[in-house]
Structures are given as structure tokens and as C-alpha cells.
C-alpha positions as CSV (number, residue, x, y, z in Angstrom):
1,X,6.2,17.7,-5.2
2,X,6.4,14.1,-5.4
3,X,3.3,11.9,-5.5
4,X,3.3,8.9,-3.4
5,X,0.3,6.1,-3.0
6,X,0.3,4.1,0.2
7,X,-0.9,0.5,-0.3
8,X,-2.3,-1.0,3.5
9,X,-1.1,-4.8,1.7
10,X,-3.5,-7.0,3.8
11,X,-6.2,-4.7,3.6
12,X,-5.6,-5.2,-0.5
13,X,-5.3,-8.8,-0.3
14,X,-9.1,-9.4,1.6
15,X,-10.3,-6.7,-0.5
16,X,-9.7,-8.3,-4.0
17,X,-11.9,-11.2,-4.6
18,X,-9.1,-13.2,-6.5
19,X,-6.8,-12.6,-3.9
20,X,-8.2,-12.9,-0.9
21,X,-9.0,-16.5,-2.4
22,X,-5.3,-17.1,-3.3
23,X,-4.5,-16.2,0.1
24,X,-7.1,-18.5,1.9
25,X,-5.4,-21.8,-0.6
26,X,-2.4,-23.6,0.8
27,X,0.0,-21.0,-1.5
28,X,-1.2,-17.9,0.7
29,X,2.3,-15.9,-0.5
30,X,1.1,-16.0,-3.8
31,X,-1.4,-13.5,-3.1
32,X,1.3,-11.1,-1.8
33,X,3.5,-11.5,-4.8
34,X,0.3,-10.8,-7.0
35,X,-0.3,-7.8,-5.1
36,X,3.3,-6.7,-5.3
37,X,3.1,-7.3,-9.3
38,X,-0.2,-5.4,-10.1
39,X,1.6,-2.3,-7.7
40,X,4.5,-2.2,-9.6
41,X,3.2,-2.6,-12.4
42,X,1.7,1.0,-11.4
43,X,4.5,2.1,-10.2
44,X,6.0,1.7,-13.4
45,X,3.8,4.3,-14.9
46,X,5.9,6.8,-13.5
47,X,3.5,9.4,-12.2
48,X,3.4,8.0,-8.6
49,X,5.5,6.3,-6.0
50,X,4.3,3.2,-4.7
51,X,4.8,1.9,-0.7
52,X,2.8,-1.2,-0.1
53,X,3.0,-1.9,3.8
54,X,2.4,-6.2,5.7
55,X,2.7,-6.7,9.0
56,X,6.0,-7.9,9.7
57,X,7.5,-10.6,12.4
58,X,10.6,-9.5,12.9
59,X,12.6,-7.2,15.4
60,X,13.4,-4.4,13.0
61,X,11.9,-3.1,9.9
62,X,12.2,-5.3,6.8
63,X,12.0,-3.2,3.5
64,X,12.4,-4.8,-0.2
65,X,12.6,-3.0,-3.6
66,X,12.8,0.9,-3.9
67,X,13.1,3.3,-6.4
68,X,14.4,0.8,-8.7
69,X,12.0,-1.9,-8.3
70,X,9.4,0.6,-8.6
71,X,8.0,-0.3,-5.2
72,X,9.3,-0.4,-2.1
73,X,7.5,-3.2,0.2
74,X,7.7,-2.3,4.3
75,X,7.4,-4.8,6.8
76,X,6.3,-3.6,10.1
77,X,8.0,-5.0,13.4
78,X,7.0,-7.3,15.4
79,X,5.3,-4.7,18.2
80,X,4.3,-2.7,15.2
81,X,1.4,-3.0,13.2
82,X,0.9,-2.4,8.9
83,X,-1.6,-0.1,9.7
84,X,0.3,2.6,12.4
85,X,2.8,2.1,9.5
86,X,0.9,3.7,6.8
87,X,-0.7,6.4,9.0
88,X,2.8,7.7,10.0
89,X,4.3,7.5,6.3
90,X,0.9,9.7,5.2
91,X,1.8,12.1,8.1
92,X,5.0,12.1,7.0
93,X,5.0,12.9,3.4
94,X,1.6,15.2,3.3
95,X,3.5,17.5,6.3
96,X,6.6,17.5,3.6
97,X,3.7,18.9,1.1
98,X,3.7,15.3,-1.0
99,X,0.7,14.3,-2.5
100,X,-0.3,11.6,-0.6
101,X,-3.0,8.7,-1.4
102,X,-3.6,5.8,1.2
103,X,-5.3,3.0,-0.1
104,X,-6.6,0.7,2.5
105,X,-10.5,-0.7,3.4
106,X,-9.9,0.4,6.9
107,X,-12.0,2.9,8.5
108,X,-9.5,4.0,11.0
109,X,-6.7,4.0,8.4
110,X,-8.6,6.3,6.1
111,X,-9.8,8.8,8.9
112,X,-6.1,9.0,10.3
113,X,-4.5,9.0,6.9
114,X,-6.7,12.0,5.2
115,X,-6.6,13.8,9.1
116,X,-3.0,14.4,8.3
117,X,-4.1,16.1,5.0
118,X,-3.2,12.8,2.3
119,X,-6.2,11.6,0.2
120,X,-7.9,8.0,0.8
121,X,-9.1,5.4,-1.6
122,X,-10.5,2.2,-1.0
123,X,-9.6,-0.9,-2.6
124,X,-12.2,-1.4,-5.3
125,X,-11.0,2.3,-6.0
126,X,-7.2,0.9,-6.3
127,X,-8.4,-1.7,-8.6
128,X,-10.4,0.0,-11.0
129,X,-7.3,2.7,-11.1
130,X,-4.7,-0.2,-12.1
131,X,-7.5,-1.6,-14.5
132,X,-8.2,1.9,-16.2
133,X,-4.3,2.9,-16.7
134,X,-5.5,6.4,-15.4
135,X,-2.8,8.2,-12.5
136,X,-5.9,9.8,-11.0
């Protein structure tokens, strides 16, 4: 059983203080790569998988990293939004018997995500679990 946490990215980024200010400057992407950097940096604890999902522009999926960046980023499509993103990669993995936690401040997120049987966190939740070095 693998053990995979779901990251809805914008809902991160206007969730953390210092990064939803980064994101409201004139260097916006610099909260994105600061939220990329504190999940890897997760990631690379080993005990759980990291997906961190943005709405995306373009006309197919856009994916960046993997297993040996120790994230892997998803970019929804254009017609496609983050968030039905994240709710079918919980379905997904928690039907394969994964152990699934979505991390998102979206209401709708969380009661699709934990309908489909993965566990949900909020975003204060994520940060205090990066901050404490505990896998939860």
C-alpha cells in the first residue's frame, strides 16, 4: 500500500499567509515554486508520495517531476479544473486501496475527496505537518 498526499496547489498558495502574499507581488510564480519546494521537500521524507495539482491553460495535461523529483506537479487542461483533478486522483488511488490524504481549503474538495474513502486535511494542517517533520 502506497501512501500518496494530494496537494489542491492554489488552494495552498491563498492558504499560507507568506504565500498568498508572494503571489499577490509582481513575481506571482514565486509562490508556486515555494510551494513546490516545501512539498518536495516532504516528499523527500520518503513515507508519502506527493501530487500537487494548478489549473493549467493548455490543451492537454502538463505534468513535471515524478518519482525522481519527489513530486510530481499536474496541470489541469484548459476545460479542466485543479480541483476535478484532485477528486478523481483520490477516487482513483483510495478504490486501488492507497492511502490517500487530499490537502485542499475547499469544502467541496474535501467532501468529494474523503466520499471516495481518502482522508482530508486543510492547509494550516499541511503546514504544521511539513513544520513538525511528522508523516502523520
Amino acid at each position: 500500500m502506497e501512501q500518496l498526499l494530494i496537494v489542491d496547489g492554489h488552494s495552498a498558495i491563498f492558504g499560507m499567509e507568506d504565500l498568498r502574499e508572494l503571489h499577490h507581488g509582481p513575481k506571482r510564480h514565486l509562490a508556486r515554486i515555494e510551494l513546490v519546494k516545501r512539498l518536495r521537500d516532504l516528499g523527500d521524507r520518503g513515507e508519502w508520495k506527493v501530487v500537487v495539482v494548478f489549473d493549467g491553460r493548455q490543451t492537454d495535461r502538463g505534468y513535471e517531476g515524478g518519482n525522481d523529483e519527489g513530486i510530481l506537479i499536474i496541470y489541469s487542461k484548459a476545460r479542466e479544473t485543479a480541483d476535478a483533478v484532485v477528486e478523481r486522483l483520490a477516487a482513483r488511488f483510495s478504490e486501488k486501496g492507497d492511502r490517500v490524504r487530499v490537502a485542499s481549503n475547499d469544502n467541496m474538495v474535501i467532501l468529494t475527496a474523503t466520499t471516495f474513502g481518502a482522508e482530508a486535511i486543510r492547509i494550516e494542517e499541511l503546514e504544521d505537518w511539513w513544520e513538525s517533520g511528522s508523516g502523520g
